[in-house]
N, C-alpha and C positions, 0 to 999 in steps of 0.2 A: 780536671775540668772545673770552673768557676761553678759556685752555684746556683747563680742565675744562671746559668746559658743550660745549665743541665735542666731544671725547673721550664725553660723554656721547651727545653727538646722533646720531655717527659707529656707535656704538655698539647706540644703540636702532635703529640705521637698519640694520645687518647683521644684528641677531635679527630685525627684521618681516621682511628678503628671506628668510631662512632659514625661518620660518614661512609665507608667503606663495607660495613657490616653487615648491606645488604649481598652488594652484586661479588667484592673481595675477601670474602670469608674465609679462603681455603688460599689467599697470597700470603706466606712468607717474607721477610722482608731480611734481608744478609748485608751486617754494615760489614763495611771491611777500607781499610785503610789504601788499598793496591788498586792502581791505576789499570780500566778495565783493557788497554790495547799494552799491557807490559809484558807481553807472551811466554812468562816465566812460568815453569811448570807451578808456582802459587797459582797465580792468577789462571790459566786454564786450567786448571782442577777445580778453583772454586765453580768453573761454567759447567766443568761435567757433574759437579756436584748437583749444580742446580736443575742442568739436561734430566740427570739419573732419577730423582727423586720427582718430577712430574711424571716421569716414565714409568718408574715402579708402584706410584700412586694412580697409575691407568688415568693420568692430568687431571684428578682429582683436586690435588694439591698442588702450590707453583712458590718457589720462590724467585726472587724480585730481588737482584743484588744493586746495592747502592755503593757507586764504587770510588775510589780515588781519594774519603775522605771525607765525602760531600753531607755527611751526618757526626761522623766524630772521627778524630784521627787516633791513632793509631796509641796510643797511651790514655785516648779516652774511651778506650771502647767496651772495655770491663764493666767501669761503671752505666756508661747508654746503654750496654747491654743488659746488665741487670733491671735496670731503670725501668726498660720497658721500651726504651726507641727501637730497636729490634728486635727479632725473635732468632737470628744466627749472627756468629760473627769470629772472626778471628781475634783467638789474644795472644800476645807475644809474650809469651811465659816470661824470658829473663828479664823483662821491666816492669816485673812486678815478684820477685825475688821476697821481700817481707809480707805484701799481701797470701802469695801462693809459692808459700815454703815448701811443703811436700812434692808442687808439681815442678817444682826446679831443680830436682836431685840432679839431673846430670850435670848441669851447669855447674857443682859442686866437686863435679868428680872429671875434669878435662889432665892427664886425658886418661880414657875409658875404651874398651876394645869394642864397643857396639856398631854398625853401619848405620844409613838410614833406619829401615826398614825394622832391623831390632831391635834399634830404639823405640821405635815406636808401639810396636810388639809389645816392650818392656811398658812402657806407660800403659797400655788395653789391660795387660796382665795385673801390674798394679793396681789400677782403678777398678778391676774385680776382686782382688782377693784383700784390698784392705779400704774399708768404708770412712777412713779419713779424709782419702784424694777425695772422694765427691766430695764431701762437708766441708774441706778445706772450700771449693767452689759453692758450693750451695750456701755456705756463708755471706756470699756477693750477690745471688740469684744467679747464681750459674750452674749450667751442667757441661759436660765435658760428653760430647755424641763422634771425637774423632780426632783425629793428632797427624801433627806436621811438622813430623823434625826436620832439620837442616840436611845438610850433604856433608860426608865428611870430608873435615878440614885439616890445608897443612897452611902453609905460610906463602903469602905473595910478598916477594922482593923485590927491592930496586937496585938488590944487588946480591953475586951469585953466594951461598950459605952452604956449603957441604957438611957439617957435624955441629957438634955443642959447640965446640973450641972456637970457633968463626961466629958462634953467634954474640960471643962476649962483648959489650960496649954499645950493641944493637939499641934500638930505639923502635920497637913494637908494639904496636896498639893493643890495647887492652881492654877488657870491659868483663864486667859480673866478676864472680868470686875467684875461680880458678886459676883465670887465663893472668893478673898480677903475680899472686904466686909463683904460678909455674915460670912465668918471662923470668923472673927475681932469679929462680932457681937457674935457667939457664946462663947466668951472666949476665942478661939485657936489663934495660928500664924498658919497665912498661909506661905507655904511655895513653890519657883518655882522650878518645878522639871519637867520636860521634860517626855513625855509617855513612851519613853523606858530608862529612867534612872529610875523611880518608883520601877521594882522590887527590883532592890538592894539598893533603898532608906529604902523601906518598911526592906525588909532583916537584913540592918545595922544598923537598928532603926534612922535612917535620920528623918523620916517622923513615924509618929502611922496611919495613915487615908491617903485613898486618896478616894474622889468621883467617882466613876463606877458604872455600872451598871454589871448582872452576868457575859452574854455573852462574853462584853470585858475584865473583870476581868477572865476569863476563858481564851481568847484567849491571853494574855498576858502573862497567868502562874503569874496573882498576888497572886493568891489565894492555890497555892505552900507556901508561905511567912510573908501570914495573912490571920486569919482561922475565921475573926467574921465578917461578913456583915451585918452593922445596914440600917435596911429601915427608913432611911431618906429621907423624901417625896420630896424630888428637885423637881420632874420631870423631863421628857425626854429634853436631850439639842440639840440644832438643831446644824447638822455635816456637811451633803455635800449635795452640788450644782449638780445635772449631767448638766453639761453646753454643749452647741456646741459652735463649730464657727460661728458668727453670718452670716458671709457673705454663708459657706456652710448650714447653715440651709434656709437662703435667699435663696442659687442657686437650692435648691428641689423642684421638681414639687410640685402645690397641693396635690394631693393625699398621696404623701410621708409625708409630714410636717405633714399633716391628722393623718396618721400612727403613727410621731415621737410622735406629743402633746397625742395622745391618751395612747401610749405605757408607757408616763411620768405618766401619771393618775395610769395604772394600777399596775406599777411600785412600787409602793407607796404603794399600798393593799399585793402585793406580799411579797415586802422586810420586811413590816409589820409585815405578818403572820407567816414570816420567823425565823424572829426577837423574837417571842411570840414563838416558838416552841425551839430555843435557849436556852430561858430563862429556861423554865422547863424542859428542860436535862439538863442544869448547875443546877438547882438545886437540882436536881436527883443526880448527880455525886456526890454534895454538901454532901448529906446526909451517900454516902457512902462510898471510900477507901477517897478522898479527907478531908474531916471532918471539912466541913465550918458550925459553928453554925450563922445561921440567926435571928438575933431581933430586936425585933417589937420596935417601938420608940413612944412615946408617942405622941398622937393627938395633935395635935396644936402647940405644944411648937416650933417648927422652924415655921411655919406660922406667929406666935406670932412677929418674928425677922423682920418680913416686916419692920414693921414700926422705925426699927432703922435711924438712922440718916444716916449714911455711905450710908446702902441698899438703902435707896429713894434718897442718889446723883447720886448715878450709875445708877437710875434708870430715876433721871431727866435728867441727861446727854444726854440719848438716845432722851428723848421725845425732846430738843432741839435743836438735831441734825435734827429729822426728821419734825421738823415744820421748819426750814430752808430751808428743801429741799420742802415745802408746803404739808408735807403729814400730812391729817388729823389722828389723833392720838387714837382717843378717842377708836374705834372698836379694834384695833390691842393692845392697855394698857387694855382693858376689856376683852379680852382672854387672857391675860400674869396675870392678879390678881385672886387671889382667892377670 
């Protein structure tokens, strides 16, 4: 974000508390990047999120989401967040990989045997028993009150992939640390191509494969453009942060904070189940005017690519990042391997 426009947003954001500070004292304010009618289990959990916590605050307390973009998008939200233009907000962990090295372990380790849900587990786990994830955030003015991993992922095709051997000569979209590697390791070029440049990569024959999972392969309309979905076992990759402002999470009573960390727990079961109810209506849809054929991919044979050379730099990379920062390694590499 430029900084002017951030000095400006900083700015607008202390004259509205200053004017507000009578009658809105106890409104929240949740930037977040997602169009408020995208009825993606993101975007309705951010609403139960906001439902839950007036409710558990006996409407004490309310947050107020600003959606679509309409305060910062979605790579500036780290910094507005810190800033002070809001007090909640979503950060998209993997583009910001050098900022928030520790909180992008899985992105380091594709692929890894965890689901949504355990991933997420894995990050609540983390963020209590090693007091770097916070500091790593609290660095920026951030805290970490909840998490929103991805679905896991195999590969959308525009053409049908049964094993490694087929995938060789491919041309697969790529992005962050791992997912190069790994394509490299199977035969393919990887290739960068940005989430909404994808369908008409896919379309134009750009790319044959990109990594997704249904849901977002649904919500994107990839799956309009390439009609074969191989379940290649990746695993679920970790996406967003719900962060606060560290100081307005500081300025809450106990009881409130009480509310927020608990709300982050259940959060996580919620968006989960949400997320699992997604999947099998995409692939209900799948089967019928849409006409995505789903295949099985053969046991082991990407497991197998662990032990490439590439995959275990990218994979030591991390471990050396985070013994740097003194965080023991060994629990957090033993749920990222199979």
């Amino acid at each position: 974000m430029g900084g002017n426009r951030m000095k400006k947003l900083i700015f607008a954001a202390a004259i509205a508390s200053v004017l507000t500070s009578g009658a809105q004292a106890d409104t929240y304010k949740w930037i977040t990047y997602k169009p408020q009618g995208a009825g993606d289990a993101q975007a309705i959990t951010t609403q139960w999120f906001a439902d839950q916590f007036a409710e558990r605050t006996g409407g004490k307390h309310q947050i107020e989401i600003l959606w679509g973009g309409s305060v910062a998008k979605a790579r500036e939200i780290p910094e507005a967040l810190g800033g002070g233009v809001g007090d909640f907000g979503d950060v998209i962990t993997p583009y910001f990989p050098d900022l928030l090295p520790l909180n992008n372990a899985v992105g380091f380790f594709i692929p890894q045997p965890m689901d949504t849900k355990a991933v997420g587990e894995a990050m609540e786990a983390w963020h209590k028993e090693f007091p770097q994830y916070a500091k790593e955030l609290a660095e920026q003015n951030l805290r970490a009150v909840g998490f929103r991993p991805l679905e896991n992922y195999g590969l959308l095709c525009s053409k049908p992939v049964r094993s490694i051997d087929e995938m060789k000569g491919l041309r697969i979209r790529s992005y962050g640390f791992a997912y190069p590697a790994l394509i490299e390791a199977m035969g393919a070029t990887p290739v960068s191509i940005s989430t909404s440049d994808a369908y008409e990569a896919l379309q134009r024959s750009v790319i044959d494969c990109t990594p997704i999972g249904p849901a977002l392969a649904r919500g994107w309309k990839y799956d309009e453009v390439a009609k074969y979905y191989i379940e290649v076992p990746f695993g679920a990759s970790f996406g967003h942060i719900i962060a606060m402002n560290l100081n307005s999470y500081e300025a809450m009573d106990e009881e409130t904070r009480a509310v927020v960390d608990q709300l982050g727990h259940d959060y996580l079961i919620e968006y989960s189940r949400m997320l699992d109810e997604d999947d099998t209506r995409v692939r209900e849809l799948w089967k019928g005017d849409l006409g995505v054929e789903v295949i099985d991919f053969p046991e082991g044979e990407l497991e197998a690519l662990v032990d490439n050379e590439g995959v275990q730099a990218v994979r030591a990379e991390w471990v050396e990042k985070a013994e740097a920062l003194d965080v023991p390694v060994e629990d957090i590499v033993g749920r990222l391997k199979f």
